[in-house]
C-alpha positions as a Python dict, from the first residue, in 0.01 Angstrom:
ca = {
    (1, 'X'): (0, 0, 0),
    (2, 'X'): (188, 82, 371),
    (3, 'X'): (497, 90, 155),
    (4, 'X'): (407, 270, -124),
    (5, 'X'): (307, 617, -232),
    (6, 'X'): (-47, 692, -347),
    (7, 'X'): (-34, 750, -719),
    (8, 'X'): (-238, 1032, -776),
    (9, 'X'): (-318, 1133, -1102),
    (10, 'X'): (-426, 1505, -1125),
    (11, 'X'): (-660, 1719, -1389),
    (12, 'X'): (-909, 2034, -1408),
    (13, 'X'): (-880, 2375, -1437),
    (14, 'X'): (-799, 2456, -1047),
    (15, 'X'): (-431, 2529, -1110),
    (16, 'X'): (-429, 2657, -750),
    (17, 'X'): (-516, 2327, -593),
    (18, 'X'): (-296, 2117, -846),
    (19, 'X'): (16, 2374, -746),
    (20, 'X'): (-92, 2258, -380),
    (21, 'X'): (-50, 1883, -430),
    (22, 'X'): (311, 1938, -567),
    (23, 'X'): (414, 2156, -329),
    (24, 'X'): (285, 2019, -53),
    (25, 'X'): (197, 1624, -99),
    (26, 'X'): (499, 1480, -264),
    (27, 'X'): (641, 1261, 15),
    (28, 'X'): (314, 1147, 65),
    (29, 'X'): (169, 1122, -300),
    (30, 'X'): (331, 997, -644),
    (31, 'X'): (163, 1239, -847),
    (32, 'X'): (102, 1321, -1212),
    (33, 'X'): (-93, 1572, -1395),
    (34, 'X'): (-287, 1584, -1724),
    (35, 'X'): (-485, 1718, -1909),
    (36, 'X'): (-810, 1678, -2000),
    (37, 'X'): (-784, 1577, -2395),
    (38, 'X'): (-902, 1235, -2380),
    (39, 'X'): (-588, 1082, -2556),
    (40, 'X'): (-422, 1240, -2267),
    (41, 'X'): (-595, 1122, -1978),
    (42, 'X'): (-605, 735, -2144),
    (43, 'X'): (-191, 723, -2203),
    (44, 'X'): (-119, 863, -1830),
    (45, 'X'): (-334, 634, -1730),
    (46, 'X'): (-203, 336, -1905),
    (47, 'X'): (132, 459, -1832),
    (48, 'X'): (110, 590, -1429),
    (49, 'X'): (-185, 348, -1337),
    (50, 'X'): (-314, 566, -1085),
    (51, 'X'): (-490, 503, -781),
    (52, 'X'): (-762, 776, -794),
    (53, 'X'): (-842, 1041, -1072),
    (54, 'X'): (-859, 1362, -898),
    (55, 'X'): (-1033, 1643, -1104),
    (56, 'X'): (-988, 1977, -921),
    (57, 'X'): (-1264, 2192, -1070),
    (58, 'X'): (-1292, 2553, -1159),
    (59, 'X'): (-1591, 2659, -1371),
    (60, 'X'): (-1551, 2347, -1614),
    (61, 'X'): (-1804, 2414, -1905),
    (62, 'X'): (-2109, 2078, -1989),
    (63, 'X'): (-1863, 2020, -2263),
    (64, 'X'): (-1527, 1995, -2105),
    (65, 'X'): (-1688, 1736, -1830),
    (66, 'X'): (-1847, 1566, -2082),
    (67, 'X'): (-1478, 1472, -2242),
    (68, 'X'): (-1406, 1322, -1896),
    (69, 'X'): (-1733, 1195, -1873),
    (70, 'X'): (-1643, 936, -2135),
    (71, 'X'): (-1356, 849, -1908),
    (72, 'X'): (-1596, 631, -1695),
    (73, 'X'): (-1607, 328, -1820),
    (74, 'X'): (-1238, 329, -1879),
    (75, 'X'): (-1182, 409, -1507),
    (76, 'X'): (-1433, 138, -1408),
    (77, 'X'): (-1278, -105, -1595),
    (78, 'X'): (-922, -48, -1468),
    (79, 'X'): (-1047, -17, -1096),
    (80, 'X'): (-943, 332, -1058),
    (81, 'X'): (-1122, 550, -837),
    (82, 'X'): (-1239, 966, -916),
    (83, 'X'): (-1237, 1214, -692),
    (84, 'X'): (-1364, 1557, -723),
    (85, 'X'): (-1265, 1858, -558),
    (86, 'X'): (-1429, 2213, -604),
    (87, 'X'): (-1700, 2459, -532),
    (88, 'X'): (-2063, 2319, -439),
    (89, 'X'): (-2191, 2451, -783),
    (90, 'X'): (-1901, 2315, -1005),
    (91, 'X'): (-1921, 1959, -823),
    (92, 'X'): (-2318, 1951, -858),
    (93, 'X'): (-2276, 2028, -1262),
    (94, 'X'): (-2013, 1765, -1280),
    (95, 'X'): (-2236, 1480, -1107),
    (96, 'X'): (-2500, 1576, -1309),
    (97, 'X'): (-2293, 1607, -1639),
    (98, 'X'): (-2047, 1282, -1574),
    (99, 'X'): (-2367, 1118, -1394),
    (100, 'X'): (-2194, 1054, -1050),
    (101, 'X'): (-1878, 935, -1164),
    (102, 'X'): (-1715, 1077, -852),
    (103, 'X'): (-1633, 820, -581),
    (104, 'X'): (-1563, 1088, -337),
    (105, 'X'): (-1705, 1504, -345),
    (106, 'X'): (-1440, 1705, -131),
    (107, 'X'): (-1609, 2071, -113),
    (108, 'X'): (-1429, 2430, -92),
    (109, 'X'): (-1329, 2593, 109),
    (110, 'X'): (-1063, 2310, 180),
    (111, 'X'): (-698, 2290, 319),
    (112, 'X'): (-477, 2104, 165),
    (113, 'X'): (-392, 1880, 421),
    (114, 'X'): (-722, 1780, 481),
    (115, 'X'): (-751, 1707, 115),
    (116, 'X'): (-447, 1452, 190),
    (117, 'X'): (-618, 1298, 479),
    (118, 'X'): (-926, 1228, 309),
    (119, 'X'): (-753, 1063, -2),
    (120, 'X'): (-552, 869, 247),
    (121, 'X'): (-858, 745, 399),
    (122, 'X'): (-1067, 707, 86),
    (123, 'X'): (-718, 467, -108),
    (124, 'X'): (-674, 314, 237),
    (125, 'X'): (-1031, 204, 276),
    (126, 'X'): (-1069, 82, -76),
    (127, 'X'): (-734, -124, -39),
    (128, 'X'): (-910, -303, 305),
    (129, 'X'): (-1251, -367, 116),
    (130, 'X'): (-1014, -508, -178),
    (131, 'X'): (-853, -721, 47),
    (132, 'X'): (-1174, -844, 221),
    (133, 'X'): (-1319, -906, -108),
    (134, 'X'): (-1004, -1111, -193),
    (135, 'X'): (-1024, -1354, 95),
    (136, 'X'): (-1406, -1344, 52),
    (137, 'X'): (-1337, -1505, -280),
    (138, 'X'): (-1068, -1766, -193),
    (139, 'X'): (-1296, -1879, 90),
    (140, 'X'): (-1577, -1948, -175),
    (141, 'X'): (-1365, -2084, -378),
    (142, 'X'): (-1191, -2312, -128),
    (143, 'X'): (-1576, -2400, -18),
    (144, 'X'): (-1656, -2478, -415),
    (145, 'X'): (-1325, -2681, -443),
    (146, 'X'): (-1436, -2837, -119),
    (147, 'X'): (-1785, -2909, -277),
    (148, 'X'): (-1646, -3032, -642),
    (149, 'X'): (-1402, -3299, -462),
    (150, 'X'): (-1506, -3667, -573),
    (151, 'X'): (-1550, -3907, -293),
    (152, 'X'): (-1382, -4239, -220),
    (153, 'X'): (-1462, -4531, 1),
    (154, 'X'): (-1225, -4740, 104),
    (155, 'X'): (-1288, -5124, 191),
    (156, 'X'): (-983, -5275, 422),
    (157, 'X'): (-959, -5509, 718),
    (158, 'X'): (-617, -5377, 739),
    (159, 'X'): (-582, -5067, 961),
    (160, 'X'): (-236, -4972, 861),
    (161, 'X'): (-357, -5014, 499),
    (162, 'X'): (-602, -4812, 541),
    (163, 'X'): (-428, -4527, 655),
    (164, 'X'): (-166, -4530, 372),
    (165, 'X'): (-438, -4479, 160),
    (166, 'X'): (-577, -4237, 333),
    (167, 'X'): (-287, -4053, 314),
    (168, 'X'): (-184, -4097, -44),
    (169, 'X'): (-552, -3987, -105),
    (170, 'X'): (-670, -3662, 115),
    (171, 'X'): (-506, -3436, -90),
    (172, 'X'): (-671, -3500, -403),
    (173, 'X'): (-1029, -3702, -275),
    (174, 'X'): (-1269, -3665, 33),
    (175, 'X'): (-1151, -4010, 191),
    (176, 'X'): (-1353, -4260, 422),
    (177, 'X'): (-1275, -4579, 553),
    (178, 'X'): (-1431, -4919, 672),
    (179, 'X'): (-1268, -5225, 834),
    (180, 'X'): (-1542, -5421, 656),
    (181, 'X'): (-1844, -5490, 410),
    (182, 'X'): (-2086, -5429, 711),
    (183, 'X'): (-1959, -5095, 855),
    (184, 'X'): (-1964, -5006, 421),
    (185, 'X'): (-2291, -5093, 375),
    (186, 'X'): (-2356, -4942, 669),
    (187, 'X'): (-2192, -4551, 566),
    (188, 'X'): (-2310, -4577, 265),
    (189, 'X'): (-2697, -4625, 397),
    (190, 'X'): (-2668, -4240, 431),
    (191, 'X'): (-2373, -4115, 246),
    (192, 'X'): (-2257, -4145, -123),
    (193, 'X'): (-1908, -4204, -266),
    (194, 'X'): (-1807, -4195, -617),
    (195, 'X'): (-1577, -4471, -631),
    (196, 'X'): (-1449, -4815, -412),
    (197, 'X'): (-1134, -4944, -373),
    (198, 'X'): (-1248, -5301, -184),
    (199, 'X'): (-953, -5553, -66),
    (200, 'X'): (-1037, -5888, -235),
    (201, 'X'): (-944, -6092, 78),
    (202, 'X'): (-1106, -5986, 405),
    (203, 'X'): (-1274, -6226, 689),
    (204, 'X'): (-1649, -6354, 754),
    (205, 'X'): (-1719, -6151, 407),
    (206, 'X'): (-1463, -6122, 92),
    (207, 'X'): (-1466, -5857, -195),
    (208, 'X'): (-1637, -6076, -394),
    (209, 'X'): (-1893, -6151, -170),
    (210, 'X'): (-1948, -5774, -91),
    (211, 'X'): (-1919, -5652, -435),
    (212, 'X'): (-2279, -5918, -524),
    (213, 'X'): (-2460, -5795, -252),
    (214, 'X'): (-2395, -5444, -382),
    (215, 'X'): (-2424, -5487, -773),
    (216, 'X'): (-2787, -5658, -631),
    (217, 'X'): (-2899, -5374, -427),
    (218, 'X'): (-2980, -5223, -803),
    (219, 'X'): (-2812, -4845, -630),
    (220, 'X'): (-2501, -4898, -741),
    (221, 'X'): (-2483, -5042, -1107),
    (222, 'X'): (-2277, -4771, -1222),
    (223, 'X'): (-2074, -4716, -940),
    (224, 'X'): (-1674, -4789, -1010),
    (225, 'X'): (-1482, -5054, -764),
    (226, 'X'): (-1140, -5191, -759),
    (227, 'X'): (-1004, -5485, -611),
    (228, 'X'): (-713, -5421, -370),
    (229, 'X'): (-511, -5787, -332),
    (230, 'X'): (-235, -5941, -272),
    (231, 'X'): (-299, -6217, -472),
    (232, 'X'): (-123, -6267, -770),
    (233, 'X'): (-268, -6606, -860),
    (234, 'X'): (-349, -6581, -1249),
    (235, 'X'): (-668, -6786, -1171),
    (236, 'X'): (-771, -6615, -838),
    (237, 'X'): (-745, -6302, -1027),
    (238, 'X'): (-964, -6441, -1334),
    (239, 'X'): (-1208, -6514, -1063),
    (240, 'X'): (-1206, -6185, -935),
    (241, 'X'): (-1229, -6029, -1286),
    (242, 'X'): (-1623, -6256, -1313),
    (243, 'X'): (-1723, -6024, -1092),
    (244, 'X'): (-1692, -5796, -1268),
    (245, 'X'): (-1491, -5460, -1110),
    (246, 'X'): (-1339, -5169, -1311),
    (247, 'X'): (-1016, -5356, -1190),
    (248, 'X'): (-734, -5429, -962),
    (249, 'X'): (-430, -5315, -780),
    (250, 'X'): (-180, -5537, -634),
    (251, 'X'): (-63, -5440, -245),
    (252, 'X'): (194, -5328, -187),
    (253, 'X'): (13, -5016, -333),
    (254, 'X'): (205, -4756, -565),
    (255, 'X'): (94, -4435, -497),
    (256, 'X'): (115, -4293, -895),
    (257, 'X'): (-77, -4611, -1026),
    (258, 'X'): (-332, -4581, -782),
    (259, 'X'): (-390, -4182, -812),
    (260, 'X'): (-422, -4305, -1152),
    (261, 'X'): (-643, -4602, -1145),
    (262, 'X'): (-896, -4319, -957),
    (263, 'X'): (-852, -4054, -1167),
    (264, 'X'): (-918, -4242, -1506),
    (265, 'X'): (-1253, -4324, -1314),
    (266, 'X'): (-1389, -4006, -1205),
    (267, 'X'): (-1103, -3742, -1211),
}
């Protein structure tokens, strides 16, 4: 908005004020005038896509505010502000006709200039709310994404494997690692993940081995895990198969199979 003229689109019956803006407020406003036909006031509206609706009042009858009474909603809807400037008595009948449509009341007797700095004000304030609200949103969103990302535990006594999947992993999954079936057992005591990938060869306790003792713990029945190896044995790999995992990669890991081999899992 720094770089840009307020649009300003202008109605009412207070020629002398609307004669004002042009003459006076053009390098600061973009402005427009209409009148106040309905079919009028909804095409300059479309068209300009103001940021406030200014009525300037002057002894408007109930029935001529009730016209831009109906305006409302439409305003509402398209985020524009309305701002009303006039005499004490024609402001109060058009808050009480138009049921405080007006975002802003500036009373007479009022310069012109001061008219401009409280517009100015007013469009700059909104734009800083707008803004907060807009970051406000992205950080509950980021904090729902955050919330909605699916977990995976990752079973390795190899560090440097364990950190390239890691890596081909954060950006889609909330990673963790362990270096064995103990320290595992051990996160997931208090945590929960929503899918293992579990090397098939580590020391003191295998894949295998792990894998029983979880299936057995009766918590994790439904819970997905893939072997990681290096073997390509047919019949090491039919015995890790009777133990039933989701399935297997083979190491050196690809990246696009194993994004894959999560995400047909849990997404």
């Amino acid at each position: 908005m720094a770089s840009e003229k307020i649009r300003v689109l202008v109605t009412g019956k207070n020629k002398m004020i609307i004669d004002d803006f042009f003459h006076h407020l053009t390098d600061i406003f973009e402005l427009l005038t209409t009148s106040t036909r309905m079919e009028d006031m909804k095409g300059h509206i479309e068209l300009f896509e103001p940021d406030v609706f200014v009525c300037c009042l002057n002894s408007e009858t109930r029935e001529e505010l009730l016209v831009v009474k109906e305006l409302k909603r439409f305003l509402t809807k398209k985020n524009i502000s309305t701002i009303i400037i006039g005499s004490e008595e024609d402001c109060e009948l058009f808050n009480k006709v138009a049921l405080y449509m007006a975002d802003m009341t500036l009373l007479k007797p009022i310069t012109i200039s001061a008219i401009r700095d409280k517009i100015m004000e007013y469009v700059h304030s909104m734009e800083k709310e707008k803004e907060e609200q807009r970051r406000l949103q992205e950080k509950l969103a980021q904090v729902q994404e955050q919330k909605d990302r699916k977990h995976v535990l990752v079973v390795d006594d190899d560090p440097m494997q364990l950190k390239l999947i890691k890596e081909y992993l954060h950006e889609s999954y909330d990673v963790a690692t362990a270096i064995s079936g103990k320290i595992a057992r051990k996160f997931l005591e208090n945590k929960k993940t929503n899918f293992i990938l579990l090397d098939y060869n580590m020391p003191e306790e295998d894949g295998p081995a792990f894998l029983e003792k979880l299936r057995e713990s009766g918590n994790y029945e439904d819970l997905p895990v893939v072997f990681l190896t290096g073997v390509t044995d047919k019949e090491k790999i039919k015995n890790a198969l009777l133990c039933k995992p989701q399935g297997y990669l083979l190491k050196p890991i690809d990246k696009d199979k194993l994004l894959g081999t999560i995400e047909k899992f849990i997404g």
